[in-house]
TORPA-4810 file (N, C-alpha, C, O; in nm, 3 decimals):
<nodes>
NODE_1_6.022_-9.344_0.284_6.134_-9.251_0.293_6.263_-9.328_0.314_6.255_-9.440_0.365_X
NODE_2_6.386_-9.276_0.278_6.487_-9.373_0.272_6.525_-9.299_0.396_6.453_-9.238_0.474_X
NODE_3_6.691_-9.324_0.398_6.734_-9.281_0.503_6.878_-9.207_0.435_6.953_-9.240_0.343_X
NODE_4_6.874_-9.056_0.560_6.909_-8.905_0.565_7.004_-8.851_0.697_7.000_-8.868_0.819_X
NODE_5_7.084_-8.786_0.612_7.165_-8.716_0.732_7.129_-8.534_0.698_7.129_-8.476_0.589_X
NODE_6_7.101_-8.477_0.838_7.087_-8.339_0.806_7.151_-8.304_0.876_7.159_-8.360_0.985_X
NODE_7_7.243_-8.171_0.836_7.368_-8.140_0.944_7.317_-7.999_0.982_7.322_-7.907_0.900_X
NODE_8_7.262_-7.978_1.120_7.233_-7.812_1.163_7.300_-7.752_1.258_7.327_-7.814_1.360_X
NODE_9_7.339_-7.617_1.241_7.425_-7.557_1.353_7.377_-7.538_1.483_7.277_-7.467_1.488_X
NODE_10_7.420_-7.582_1.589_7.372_-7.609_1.751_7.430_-7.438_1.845_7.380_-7.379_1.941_X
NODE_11_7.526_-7.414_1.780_7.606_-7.316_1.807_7.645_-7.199_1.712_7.544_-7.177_1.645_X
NODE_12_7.711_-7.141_1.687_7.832_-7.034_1.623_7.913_-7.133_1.560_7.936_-7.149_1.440_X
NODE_13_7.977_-7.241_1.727_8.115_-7.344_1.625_8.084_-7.439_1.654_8.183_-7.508_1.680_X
NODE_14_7.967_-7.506_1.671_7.933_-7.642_1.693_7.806_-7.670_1.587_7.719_-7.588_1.557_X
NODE_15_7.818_-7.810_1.536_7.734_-7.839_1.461_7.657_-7.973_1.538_7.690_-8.026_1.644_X
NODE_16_7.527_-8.010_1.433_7.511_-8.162_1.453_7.443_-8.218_1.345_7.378_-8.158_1.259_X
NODE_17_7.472_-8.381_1.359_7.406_-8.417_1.232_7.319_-8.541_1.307_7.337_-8.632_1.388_X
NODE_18_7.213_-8.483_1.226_7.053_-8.584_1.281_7.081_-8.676_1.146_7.135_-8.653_1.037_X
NODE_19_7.008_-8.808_1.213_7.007_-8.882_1.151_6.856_-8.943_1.116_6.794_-9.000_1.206_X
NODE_20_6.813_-8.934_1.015_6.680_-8.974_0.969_6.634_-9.153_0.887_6.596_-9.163_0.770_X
NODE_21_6.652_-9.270_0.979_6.648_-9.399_0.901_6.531_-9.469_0.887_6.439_-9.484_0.967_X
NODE_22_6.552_-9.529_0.722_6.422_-9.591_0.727_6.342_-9.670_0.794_6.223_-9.666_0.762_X
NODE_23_6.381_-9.756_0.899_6.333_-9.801_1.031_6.255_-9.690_1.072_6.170_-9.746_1.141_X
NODE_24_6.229_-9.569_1.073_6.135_-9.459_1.157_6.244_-9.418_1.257_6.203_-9.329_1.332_X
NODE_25_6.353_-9.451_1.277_6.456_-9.402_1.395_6.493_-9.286_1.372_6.502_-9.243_1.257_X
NODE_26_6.522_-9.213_1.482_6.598_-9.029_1.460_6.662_-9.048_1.644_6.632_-9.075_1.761_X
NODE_27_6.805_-8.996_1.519_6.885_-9.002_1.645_7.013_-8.927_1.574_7.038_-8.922_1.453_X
NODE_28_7.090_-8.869_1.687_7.192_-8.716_1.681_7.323_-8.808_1.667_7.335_-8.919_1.718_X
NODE_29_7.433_-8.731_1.578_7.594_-8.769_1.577_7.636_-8.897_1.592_7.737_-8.907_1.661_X
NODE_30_7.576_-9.037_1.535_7.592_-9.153_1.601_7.670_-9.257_1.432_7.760_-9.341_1.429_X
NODE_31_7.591_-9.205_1.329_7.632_-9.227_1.181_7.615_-9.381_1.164_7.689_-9.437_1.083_X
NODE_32_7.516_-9.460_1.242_7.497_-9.605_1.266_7.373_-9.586_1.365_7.369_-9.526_1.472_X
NODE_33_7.242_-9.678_1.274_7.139_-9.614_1.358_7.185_-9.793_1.446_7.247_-9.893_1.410_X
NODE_34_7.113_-9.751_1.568_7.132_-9.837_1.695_7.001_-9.924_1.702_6.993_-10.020_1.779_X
NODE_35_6.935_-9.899_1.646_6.809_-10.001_1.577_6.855_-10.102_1.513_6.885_-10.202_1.579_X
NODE_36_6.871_-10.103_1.381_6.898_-10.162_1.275_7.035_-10.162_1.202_7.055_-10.219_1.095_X
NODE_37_7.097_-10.115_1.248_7.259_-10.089_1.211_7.299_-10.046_1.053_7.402_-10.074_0.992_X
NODE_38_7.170_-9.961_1.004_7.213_-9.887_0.903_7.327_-9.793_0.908_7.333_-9.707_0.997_X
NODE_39_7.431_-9.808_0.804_7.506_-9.703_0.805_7.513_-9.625_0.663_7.613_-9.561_0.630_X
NODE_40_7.399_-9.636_0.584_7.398_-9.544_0.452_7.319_-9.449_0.478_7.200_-9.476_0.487_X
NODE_41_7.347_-9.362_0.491_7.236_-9.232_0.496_7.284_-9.095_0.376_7.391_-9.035_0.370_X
NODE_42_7.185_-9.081_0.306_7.153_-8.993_0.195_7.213_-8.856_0.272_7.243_-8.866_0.391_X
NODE_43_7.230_-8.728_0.204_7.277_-8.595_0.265_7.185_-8.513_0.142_7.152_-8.573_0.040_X
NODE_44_7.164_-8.427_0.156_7.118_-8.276_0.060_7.186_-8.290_-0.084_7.139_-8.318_-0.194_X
NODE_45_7.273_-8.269_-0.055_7.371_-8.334_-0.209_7.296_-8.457_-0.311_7.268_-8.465_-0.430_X
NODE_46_7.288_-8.507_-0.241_7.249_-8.687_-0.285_7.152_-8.620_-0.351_7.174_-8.584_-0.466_X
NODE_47_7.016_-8.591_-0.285_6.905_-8.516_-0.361_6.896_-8.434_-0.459_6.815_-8.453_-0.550_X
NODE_48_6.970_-8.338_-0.456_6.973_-8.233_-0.510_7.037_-8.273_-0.723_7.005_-8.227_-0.832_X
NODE_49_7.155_-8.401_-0.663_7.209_-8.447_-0.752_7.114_-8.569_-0.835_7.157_-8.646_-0.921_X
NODE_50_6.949_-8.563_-0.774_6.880_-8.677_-0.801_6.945_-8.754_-0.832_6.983_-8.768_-0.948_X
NODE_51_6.984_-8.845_-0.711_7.029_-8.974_-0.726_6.965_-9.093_-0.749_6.885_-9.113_-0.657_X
NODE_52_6.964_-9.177_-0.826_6.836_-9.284_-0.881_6.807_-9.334_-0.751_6.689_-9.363_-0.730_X
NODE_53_6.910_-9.357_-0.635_6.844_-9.450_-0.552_6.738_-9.413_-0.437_6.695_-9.491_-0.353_X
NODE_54_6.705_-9.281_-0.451_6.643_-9.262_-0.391_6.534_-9.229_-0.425_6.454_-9.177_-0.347_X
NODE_55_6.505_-9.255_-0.561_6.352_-9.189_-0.627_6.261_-9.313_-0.558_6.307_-9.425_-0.533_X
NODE_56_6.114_-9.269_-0.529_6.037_-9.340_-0.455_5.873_-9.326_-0.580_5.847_-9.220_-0.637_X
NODE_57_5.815_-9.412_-0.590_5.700_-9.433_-0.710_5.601_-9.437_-0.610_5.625_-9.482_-0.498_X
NODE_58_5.456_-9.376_-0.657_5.356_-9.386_-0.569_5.303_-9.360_-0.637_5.341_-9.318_-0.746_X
NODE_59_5.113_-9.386_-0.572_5.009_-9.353_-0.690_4.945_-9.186_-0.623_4.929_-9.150_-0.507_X
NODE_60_4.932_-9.148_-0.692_4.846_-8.998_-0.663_4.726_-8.944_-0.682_4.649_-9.038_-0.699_X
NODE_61_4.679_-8.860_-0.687_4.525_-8.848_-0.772_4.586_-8.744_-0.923_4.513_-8.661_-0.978_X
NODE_62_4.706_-8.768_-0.961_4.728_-8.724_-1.097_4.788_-8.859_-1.183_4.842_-8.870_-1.293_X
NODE_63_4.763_-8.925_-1.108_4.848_-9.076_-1.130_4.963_-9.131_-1.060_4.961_-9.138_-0.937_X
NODE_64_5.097_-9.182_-1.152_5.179_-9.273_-1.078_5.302_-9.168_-1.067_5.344_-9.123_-1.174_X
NODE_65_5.371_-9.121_-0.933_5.414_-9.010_-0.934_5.621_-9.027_-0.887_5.641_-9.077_-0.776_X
NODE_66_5.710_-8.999_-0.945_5.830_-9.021_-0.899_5.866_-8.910_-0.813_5.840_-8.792_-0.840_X
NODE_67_5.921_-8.946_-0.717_5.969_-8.828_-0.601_6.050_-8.867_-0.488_6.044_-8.968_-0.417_X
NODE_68_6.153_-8.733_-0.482_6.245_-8.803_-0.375_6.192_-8.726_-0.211_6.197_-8.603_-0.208_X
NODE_69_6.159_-8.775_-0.126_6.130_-8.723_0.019_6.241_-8.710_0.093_6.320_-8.804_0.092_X
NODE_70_6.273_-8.580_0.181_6.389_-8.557_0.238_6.366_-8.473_0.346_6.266_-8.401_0.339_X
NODE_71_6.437_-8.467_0.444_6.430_-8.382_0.605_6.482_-8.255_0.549_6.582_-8.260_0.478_X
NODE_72_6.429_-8.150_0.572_6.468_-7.980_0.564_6.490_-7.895_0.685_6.418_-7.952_0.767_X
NODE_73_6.520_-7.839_0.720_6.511_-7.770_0.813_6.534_-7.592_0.811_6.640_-7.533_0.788_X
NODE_74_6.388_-7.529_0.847_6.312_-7.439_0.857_6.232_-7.392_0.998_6.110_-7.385_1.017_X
NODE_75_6.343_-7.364_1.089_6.262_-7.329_1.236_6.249_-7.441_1.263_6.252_-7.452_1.386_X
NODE_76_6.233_-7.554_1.204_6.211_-7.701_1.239_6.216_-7.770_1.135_6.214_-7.736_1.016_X
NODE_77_6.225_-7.899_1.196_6.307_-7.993_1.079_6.149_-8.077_1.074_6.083_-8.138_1.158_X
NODE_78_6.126_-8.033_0.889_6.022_-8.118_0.813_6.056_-8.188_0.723_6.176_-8.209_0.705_X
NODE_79_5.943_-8.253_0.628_5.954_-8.386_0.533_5.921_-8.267_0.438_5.837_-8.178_0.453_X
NODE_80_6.040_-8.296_0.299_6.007_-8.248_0.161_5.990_-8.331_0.057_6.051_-8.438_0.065_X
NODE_81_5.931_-8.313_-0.030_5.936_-8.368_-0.146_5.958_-8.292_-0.220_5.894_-8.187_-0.232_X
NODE_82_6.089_-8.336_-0.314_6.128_-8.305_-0.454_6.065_-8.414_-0.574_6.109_-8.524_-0.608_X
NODE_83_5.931_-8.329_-0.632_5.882_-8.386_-0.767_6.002_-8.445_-0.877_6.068_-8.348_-0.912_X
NODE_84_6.047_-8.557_-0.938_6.152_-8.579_-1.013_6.036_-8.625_-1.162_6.108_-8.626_-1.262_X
NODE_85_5.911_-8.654_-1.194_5.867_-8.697_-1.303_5.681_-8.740_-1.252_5.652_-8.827_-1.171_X
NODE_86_5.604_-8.671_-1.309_5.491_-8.741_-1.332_5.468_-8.839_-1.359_5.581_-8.889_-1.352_X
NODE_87_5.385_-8.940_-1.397_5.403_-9.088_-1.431_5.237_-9.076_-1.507_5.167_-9.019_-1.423_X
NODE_88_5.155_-9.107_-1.627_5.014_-9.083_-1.610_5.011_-9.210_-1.715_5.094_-9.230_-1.804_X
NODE_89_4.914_-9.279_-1.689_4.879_-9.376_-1.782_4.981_-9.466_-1.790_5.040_-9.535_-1.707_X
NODE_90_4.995_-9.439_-1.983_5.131_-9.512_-2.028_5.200_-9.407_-2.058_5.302_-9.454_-2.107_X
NODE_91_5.213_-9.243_-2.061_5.255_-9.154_-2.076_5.381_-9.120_-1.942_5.354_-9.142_-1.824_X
NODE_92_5.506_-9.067_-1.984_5.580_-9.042_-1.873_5.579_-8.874_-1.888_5.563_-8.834_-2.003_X
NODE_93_5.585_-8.827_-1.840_5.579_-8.638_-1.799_5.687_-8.639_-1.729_5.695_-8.747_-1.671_X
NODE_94_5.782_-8.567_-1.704_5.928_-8.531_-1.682_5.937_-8.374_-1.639_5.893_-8.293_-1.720_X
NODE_95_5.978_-8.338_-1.546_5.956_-8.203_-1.481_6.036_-8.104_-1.566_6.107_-8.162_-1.648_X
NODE_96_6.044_-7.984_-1.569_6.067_-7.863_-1.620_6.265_-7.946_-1.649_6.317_-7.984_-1.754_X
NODE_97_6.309_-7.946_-1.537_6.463_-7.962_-1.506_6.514_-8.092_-1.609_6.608_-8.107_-1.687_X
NODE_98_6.411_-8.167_-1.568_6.461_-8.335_-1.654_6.443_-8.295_-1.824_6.527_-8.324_-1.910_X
NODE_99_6.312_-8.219_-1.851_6.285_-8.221_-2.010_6.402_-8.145_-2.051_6.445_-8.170_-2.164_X
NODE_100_6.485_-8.025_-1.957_6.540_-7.923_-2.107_6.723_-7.982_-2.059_6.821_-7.963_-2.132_X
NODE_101_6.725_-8.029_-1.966_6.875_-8.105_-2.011_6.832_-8.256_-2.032_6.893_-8.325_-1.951_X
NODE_102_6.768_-8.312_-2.093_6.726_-8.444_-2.113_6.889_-8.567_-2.139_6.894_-8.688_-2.117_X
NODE_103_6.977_-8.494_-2.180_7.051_-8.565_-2.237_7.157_-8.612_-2.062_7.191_-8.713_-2.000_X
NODE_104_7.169_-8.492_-2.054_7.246_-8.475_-1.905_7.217_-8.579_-1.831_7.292_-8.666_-1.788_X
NODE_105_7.059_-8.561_-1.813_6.987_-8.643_-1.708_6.945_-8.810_-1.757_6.844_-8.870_-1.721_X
NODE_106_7.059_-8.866_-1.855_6.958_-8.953_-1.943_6.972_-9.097_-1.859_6.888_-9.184_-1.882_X
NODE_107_7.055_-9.116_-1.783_7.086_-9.221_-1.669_6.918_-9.217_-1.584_6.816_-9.280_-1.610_X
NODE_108_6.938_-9.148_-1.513_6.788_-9.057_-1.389_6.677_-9.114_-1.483_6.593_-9.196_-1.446_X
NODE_109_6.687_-9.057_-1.619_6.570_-9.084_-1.665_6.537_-9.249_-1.724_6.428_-9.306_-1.732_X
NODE_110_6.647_-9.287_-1.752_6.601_-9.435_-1.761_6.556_-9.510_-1.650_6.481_-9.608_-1.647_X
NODE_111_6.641_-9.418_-1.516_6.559_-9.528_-1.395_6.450_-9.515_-1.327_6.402_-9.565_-1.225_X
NODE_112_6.413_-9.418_-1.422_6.243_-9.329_-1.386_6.151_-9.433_-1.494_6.036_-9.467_-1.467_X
NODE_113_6.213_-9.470_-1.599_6.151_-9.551_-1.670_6.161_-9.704_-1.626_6.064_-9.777_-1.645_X
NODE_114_6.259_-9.745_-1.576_6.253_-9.905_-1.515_6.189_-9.898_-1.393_6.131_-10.002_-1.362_X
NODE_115_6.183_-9.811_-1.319_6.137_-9.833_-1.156_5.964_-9.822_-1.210_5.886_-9.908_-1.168_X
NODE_116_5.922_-9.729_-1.290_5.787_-9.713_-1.371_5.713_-9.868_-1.437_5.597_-9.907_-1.424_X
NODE_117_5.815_-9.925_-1.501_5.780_-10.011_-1.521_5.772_-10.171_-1.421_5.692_-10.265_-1.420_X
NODE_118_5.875_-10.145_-1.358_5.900_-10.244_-1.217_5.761_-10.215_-1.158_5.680_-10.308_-1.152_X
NODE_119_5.726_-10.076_-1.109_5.589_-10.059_-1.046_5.468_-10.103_-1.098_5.375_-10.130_-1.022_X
NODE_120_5.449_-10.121_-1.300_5.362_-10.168_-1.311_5.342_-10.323_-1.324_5.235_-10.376_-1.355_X
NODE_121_5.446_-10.383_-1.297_5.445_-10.524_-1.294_5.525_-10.561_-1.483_5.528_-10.672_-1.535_X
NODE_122_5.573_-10.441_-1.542_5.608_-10.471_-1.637_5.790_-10.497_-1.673_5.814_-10.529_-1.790_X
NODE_123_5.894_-10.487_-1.592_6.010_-10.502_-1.605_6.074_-10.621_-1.655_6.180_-10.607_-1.716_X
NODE_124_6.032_-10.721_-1.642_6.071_-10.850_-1.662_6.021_-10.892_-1.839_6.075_-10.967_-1.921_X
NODE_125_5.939_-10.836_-1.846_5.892_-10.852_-2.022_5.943_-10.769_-2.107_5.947_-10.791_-2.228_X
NODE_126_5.996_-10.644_-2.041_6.005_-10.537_-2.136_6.163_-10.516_-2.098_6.218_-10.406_-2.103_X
NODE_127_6.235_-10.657_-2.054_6.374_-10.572_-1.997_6.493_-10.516_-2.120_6.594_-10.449_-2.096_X
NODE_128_6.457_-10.552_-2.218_6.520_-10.528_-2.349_6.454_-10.356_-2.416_6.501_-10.304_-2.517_X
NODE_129_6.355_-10.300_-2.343_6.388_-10.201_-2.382_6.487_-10.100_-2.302_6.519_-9.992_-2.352_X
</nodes>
């Protein structure tokens, strides 16, 4: 999981923003975790706008799977995953959103295809495609 800012209302006129870093640290209004002195943290936006840097590759029992993981909050603050692309074989599968604006998304989708191939040990041979 990378690292996340979630901003929830404490009050009527007070807010706060938790901070979620990849170190495993969680800590309130500080915007610099005190661990590790990260100060980049992802927001809802970032996600929503699938931002390449946060797509994460893993293997699944449908195969090799792209997805971004993010803090929600619902009565309590959980871990989501937003599906961004299947991965199967040598076949890439691309979710409902990526296939029908393909053109829109064509940045996202190339780095669904290099991080795919980075994962299989293939980037360095194939960097010309």
């Amino acid at each position: 999981m990378k690292s996340f800012m979630l901003t929830l209302p404490k009050s009527s006129t007070k807010i706060e923003n938790h901070y979620f870093c990849e170190c495993n640290n969680r800590f309130v209004n500080k915007e610099k975790c005190p661990i590790c002195g990260n100060e980049k943290f992802f927001t809802y936006k970032d996600v929503k706008n699938y931002n390449p840097k946060l797509f994460e590759i893993e293997k699944t029992k449908n195969g090799i799977e792209c997805f971004i993981e993010y803090p929600v909050f619902d009565n309590e603050i959980k871990s989501k995953r937003k599906r961004v692309a299947i991965l199967i074989d040598k076949d890439i599968k691309l979710n409902k959103d990526l296939r029908e604006n393909f053109d829109l998304y064509f940045e996202e989708i190339s780095q669904i295809v290099k991080k795919y191939l980075k994962f299989l040990g293939l980037w360095e041979e194939n960097k010309k495609i």
